[in-house]
MMTF fields as JSON, N, C-alpha, C and O atoms, coordinates in Angstrom:
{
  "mmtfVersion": "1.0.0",
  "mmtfProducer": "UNKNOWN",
  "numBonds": 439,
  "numAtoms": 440,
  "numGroups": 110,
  "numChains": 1,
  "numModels": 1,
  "chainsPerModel": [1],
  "groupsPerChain": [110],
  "chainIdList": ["A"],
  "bondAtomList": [4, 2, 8, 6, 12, 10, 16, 14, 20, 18, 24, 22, 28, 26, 32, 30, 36, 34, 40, 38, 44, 42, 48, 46, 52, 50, 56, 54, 60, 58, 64, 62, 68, 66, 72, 70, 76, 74, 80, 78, 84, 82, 88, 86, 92, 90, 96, 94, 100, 98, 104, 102, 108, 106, 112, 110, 116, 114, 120, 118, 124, 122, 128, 126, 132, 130, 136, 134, 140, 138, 144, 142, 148, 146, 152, 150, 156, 154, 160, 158, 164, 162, 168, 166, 172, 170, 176, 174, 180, 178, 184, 182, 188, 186, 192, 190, 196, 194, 200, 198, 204, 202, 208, 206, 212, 210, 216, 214, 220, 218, 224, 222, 228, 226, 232, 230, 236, 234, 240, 238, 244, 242, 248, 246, 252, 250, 256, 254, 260, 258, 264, 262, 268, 266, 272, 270, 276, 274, 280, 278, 284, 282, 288, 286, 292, 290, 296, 294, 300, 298, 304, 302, 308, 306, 312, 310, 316, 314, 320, 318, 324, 322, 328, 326, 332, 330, 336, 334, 340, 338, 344, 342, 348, 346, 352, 350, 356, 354, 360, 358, 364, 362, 368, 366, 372, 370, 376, 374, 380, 378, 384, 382, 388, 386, 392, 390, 396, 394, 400, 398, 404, 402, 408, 406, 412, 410, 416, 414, 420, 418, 424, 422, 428, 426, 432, 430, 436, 434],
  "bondOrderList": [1, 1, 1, 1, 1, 1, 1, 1, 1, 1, 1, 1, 1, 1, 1, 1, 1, 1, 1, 1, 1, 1, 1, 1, 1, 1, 1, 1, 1, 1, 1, 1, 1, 1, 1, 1, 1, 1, 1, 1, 1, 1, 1, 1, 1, 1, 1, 1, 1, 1, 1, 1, 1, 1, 1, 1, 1, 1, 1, 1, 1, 1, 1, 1, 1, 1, 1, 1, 1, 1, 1, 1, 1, 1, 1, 1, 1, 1, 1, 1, 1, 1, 1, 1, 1, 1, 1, 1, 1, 1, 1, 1, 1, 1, 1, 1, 1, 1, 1, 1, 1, 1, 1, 1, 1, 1, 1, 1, 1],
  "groupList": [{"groupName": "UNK", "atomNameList": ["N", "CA", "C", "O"], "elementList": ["N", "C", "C", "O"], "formalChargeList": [0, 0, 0, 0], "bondAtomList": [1, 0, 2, 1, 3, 2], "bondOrderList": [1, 1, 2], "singleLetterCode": "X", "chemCompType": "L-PEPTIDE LINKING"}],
  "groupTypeList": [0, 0, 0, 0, 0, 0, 0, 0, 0, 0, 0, 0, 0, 0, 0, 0, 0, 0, 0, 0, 0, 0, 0, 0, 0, 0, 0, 0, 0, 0, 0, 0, 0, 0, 0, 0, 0, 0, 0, 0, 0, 0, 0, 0, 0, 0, 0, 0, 0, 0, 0, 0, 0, 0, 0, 0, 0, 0, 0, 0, 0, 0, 0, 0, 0, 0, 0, 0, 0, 0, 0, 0, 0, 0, 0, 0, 0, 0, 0, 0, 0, 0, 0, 0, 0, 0, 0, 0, 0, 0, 0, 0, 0, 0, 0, 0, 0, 0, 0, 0, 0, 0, 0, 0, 0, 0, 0, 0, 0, 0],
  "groupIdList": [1, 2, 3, 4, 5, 6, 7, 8, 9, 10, 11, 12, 13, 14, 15, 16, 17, 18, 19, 20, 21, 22, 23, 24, 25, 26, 27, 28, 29, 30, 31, 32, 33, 34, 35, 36, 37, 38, 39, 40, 41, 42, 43, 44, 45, 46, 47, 48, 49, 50, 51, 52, 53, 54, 55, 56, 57, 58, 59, 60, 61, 62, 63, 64, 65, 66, 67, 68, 69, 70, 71, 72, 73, 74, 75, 76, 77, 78, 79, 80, 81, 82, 83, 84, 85, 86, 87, 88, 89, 90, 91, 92, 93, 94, 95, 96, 97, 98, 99, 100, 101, 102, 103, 104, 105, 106, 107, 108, 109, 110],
  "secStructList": [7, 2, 2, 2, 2, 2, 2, 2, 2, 2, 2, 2, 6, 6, 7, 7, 7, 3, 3, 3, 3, 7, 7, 3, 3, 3, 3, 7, 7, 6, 6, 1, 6, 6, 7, 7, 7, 1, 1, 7, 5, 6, 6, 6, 3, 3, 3, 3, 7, 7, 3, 3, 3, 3, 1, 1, 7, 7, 7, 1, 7, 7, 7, 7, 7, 7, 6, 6, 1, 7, 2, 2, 2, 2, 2, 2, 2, 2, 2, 2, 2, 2, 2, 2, 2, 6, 6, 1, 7, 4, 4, 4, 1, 7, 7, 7, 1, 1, 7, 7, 7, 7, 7, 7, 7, 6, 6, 7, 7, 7],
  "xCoordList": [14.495, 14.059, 15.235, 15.209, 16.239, 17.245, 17.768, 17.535, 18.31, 19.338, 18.44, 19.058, 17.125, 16.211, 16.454, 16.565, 16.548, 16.538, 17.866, 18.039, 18.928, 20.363, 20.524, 21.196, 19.74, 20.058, 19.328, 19.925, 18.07, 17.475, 18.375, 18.555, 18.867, 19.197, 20.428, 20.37, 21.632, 22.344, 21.512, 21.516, 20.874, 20.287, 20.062, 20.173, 19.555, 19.093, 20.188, 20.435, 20.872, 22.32, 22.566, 22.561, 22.944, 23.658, 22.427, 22.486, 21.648, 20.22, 20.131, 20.365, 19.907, 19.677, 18.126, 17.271, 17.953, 16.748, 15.68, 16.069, 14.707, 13.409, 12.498, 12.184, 11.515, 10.554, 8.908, 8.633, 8.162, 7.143, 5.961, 6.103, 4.911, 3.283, 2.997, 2.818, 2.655, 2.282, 0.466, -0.193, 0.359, -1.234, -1.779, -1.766, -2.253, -2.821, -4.054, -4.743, -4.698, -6.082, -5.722, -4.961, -6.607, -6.684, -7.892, -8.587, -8.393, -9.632, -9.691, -9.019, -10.519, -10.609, -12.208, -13.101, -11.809, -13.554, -14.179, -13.36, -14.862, -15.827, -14.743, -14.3, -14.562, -13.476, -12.655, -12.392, -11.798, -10.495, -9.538, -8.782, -9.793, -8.179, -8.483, -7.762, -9.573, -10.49, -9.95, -10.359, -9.265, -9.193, -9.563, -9.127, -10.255, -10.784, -9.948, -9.397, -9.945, -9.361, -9.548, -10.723, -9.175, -9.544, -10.568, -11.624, -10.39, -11.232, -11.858, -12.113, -12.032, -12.624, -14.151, -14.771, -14.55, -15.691, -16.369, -15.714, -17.764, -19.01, -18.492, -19.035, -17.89, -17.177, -15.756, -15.024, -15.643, -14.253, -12.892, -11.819, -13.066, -12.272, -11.683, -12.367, -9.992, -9.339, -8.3, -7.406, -8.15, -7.335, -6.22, -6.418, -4.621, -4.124, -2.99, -2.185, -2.453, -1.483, -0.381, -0.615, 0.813, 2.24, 3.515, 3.347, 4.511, 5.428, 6.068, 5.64, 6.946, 7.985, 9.214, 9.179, 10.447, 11.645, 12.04, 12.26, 12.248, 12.053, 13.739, 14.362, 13.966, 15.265, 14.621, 15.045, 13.749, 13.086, 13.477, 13.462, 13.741, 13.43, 12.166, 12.375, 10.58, 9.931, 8.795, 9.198, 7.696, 6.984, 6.331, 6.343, 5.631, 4.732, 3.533, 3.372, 2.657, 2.469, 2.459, 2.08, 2.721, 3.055, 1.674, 0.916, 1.319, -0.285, 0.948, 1.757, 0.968, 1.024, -0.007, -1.12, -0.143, -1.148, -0.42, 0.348, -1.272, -0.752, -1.738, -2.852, -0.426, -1.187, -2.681, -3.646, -2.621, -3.957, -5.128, -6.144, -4.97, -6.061, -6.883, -6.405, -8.215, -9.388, -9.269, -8.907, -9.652, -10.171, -11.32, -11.258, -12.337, -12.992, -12.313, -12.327, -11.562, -11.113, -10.18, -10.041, -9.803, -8.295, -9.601, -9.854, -10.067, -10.857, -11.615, -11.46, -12.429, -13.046, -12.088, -12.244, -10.777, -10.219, -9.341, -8.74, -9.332, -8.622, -9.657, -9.538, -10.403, -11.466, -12.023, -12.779, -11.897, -11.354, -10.519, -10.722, -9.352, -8.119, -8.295, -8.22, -8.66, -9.096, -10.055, -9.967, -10.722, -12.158, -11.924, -12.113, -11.045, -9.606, -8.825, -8.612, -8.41, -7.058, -7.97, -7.76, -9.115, -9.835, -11.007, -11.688, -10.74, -12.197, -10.867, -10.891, -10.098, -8.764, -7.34, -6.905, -6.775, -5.224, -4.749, -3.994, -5.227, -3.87, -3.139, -2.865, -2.2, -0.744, -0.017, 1.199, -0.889, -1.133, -0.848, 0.059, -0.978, -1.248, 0.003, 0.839, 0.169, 1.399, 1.886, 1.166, 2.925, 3.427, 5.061, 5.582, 5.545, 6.938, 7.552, 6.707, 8.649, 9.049, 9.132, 8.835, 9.789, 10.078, 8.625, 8.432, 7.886, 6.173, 5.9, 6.403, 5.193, 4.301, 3.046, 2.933, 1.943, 0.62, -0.195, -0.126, -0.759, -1.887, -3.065, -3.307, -3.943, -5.281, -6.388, -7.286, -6.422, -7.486, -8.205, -7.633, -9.768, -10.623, -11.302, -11.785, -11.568, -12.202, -13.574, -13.753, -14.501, -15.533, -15.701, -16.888, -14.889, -14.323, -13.352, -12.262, -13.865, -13.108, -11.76, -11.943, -10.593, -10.267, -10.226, -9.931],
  "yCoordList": [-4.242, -3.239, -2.744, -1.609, -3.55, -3.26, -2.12, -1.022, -2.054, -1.3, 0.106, 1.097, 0.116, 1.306, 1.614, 2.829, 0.97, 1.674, 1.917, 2.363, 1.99, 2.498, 3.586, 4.533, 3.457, 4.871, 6.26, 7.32, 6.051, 6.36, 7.118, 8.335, 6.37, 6.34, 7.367, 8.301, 7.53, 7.74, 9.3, 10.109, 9.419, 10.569, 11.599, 12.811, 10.745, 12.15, 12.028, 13.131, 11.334, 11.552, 12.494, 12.976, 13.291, 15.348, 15.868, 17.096, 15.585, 16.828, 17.127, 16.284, 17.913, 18.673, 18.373, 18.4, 18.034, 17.689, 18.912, 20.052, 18.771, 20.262, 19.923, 18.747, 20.943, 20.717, 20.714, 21.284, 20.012, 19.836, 19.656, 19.052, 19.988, 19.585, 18.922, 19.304, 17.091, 16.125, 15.628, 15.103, 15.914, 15.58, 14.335, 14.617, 13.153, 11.876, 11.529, 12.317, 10.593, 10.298, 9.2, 8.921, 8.426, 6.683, 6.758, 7.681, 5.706, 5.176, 3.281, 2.417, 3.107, 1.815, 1.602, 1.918, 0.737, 0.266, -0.901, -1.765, -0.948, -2.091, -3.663, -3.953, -4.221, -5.592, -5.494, -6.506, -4.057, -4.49, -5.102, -4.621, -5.874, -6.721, -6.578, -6.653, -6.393, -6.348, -4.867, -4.489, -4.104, -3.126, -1.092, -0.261, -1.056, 0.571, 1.718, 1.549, 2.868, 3.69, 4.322, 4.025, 5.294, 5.702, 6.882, 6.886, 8.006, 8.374, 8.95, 10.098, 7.369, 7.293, 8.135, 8.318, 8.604, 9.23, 8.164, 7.277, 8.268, 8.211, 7.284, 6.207, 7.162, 6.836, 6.03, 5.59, 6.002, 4.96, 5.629, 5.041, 6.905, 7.977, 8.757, 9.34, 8.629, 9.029, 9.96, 9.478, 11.404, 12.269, 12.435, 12.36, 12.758, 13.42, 14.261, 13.642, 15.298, 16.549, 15.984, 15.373, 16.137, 16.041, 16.987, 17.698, 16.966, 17.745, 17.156, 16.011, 17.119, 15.768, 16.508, 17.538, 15.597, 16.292, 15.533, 14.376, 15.747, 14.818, 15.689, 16.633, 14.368, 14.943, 14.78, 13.992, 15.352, 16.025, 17.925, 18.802, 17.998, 19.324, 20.094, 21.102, 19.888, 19.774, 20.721, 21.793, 20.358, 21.859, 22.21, 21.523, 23.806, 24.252, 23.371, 23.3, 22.676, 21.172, 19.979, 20.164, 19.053, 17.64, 17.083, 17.497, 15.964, 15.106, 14.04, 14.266, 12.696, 11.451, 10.367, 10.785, 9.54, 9.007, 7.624, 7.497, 6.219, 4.947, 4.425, 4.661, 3.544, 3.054, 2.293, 2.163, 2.033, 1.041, 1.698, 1.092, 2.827, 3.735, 4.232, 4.595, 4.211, 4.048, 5.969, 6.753, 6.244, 7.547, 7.911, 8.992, 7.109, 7.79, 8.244, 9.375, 6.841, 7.261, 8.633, 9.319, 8.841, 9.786, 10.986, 11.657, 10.985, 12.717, 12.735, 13.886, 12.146, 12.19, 12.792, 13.856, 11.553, 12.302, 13.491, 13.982, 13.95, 15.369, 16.222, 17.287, 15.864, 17.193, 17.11, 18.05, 16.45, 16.03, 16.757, 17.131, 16.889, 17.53, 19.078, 19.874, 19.078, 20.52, 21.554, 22.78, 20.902, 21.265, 21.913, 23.121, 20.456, 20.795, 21.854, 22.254, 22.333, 22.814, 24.657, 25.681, 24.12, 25.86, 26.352, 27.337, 25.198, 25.312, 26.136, 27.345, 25.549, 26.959, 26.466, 26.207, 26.401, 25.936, 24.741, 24.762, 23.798, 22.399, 22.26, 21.562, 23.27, 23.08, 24.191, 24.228, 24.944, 25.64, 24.245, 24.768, 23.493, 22.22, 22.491, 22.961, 22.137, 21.992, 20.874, 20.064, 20.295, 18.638, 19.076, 20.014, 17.692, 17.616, 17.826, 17.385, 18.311, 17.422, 16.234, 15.616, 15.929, 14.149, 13.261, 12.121, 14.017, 13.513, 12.85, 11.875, 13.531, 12.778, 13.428, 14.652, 12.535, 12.504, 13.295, 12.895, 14.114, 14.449, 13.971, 14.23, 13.102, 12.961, 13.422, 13.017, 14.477, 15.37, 15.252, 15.295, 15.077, 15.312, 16.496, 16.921, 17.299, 18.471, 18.091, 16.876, 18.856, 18.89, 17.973, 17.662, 17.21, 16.102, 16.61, 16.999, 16.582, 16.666, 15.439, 14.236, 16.001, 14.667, 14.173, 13.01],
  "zCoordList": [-21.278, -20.316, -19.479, -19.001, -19.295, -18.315, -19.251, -18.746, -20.284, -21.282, -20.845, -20.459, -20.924, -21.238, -19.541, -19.375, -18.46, -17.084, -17.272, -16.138, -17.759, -17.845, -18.342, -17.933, -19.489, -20.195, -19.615, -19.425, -19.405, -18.258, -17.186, -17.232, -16.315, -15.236, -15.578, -14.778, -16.583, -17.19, -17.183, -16.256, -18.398, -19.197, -17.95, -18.136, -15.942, -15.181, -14.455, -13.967, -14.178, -13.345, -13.201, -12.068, -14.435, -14.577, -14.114, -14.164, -13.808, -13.261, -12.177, -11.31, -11.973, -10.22, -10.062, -10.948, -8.494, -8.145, -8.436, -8.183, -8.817, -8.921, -8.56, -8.748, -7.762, -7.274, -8.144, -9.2, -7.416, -8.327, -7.61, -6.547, -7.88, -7.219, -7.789, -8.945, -7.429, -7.961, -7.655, -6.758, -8.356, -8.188, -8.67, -9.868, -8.622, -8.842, -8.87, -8.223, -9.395, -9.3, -9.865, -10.791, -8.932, -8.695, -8.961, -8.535, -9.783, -9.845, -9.431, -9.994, -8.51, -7.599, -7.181, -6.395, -8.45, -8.802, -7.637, -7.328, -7.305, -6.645, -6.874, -7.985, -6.058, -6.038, -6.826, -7.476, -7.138, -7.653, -6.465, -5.62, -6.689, -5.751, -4.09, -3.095, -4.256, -2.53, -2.171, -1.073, -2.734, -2.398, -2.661, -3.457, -1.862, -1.95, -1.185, -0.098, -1.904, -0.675, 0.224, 0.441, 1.273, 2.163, 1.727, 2.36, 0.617, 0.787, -0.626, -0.99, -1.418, -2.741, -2.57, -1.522, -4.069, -3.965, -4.81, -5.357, -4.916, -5.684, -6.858, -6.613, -7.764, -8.69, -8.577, -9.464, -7.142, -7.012, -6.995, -6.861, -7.145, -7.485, -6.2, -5.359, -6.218, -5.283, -5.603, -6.299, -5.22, -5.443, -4.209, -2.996, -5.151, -4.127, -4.118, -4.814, -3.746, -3.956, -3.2, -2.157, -3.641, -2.784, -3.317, -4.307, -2.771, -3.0, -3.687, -3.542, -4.471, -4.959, -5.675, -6.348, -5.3, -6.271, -7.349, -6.991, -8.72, -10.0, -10.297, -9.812, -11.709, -12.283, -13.439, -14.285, -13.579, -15.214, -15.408, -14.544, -16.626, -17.017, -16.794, -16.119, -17.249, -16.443, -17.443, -17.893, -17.679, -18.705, -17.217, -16.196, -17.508, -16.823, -16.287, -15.068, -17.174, -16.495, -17.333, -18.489, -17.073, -17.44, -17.25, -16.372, -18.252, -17.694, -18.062, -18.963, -17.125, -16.953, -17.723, -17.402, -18.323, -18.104, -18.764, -19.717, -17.407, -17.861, -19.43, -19.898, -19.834, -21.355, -20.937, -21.69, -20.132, -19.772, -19.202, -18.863, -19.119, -18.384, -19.554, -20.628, -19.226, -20.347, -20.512, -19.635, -21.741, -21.814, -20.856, -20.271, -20.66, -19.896, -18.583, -18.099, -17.986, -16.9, -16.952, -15.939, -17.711, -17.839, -17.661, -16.661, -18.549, -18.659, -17.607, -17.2, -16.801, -15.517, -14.33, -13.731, -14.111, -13.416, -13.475, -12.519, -14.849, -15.146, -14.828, -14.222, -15.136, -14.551, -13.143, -12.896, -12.387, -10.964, -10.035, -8.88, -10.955, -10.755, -10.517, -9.58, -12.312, -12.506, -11.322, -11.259, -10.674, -10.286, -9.489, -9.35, -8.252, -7.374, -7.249, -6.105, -8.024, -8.387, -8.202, -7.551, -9.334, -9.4, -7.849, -7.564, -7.283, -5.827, -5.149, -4.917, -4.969, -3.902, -4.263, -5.385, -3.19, -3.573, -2.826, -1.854, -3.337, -2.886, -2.487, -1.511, -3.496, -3.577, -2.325, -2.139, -1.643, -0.35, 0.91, 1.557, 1.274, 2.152, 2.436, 1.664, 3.781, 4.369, 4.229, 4.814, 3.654, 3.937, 3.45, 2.847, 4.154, 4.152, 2.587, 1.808, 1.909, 0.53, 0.937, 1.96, -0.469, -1.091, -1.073, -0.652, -1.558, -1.699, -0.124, 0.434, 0.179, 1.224, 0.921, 0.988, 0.537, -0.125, 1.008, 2.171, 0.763, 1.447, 0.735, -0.444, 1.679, 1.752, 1.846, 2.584, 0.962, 1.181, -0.369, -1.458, -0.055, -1.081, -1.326, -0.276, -2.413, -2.565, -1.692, -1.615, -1.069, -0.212, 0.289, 0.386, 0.766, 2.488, 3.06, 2.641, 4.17, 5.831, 5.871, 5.686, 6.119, 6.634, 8.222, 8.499]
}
């Protein structure tokens, strides 16, 4: 693993920082690890928009997704996202760069 964080590390060195709208969805089921989030929905399901600067090239949009995350989960919260994304603009929110998460759920107050 070390060799692979080198080369890595190596491969974005020459890159200039770029900006990006990072969007996330956590899913945090009933006693995972005693912990829930602040403002999970119905389903355990927590969204959230930030600014962030990456040393990726970068497509128009990128999907993430960890190896361990169930299909269901993945397509629930993509369309989560989606729903988000088409109810107004997110990526409108005022917040600092270098990601600082806003906490905001589609139809919750924060």
């Amino acid at each position: 693993m070390e060799t692979q964080k080198q080369e890595l590390l190596a491969h974005y060195a020459a890159r200039e920082p770029k900006e990006f709208y990072q969007f996330d969805g956590f899913n945090y089921p009933t006693g995972m690890m005693g912990y829930r989030g602040d403002h999970e929905d119905a389903d355990g399901d927590e969204l959230y928009c930030g600014r962030t600067y990456e040393l990726m090239h970068g497509a128009t949009v990128r999907i993430l997704i960890t190896p361990n995350t169930s299909k269901e989960d993945a397509v629930r919260l993509l369309k989560k996202l989606t729903a988000w994304i088409e109810k107004g603009d997110p990526m409108a929110i005022t917040i600092p760069p270098i990601l600082v998460a806003s906490k905001v759920m589609p139809g919750k107050e924060n």
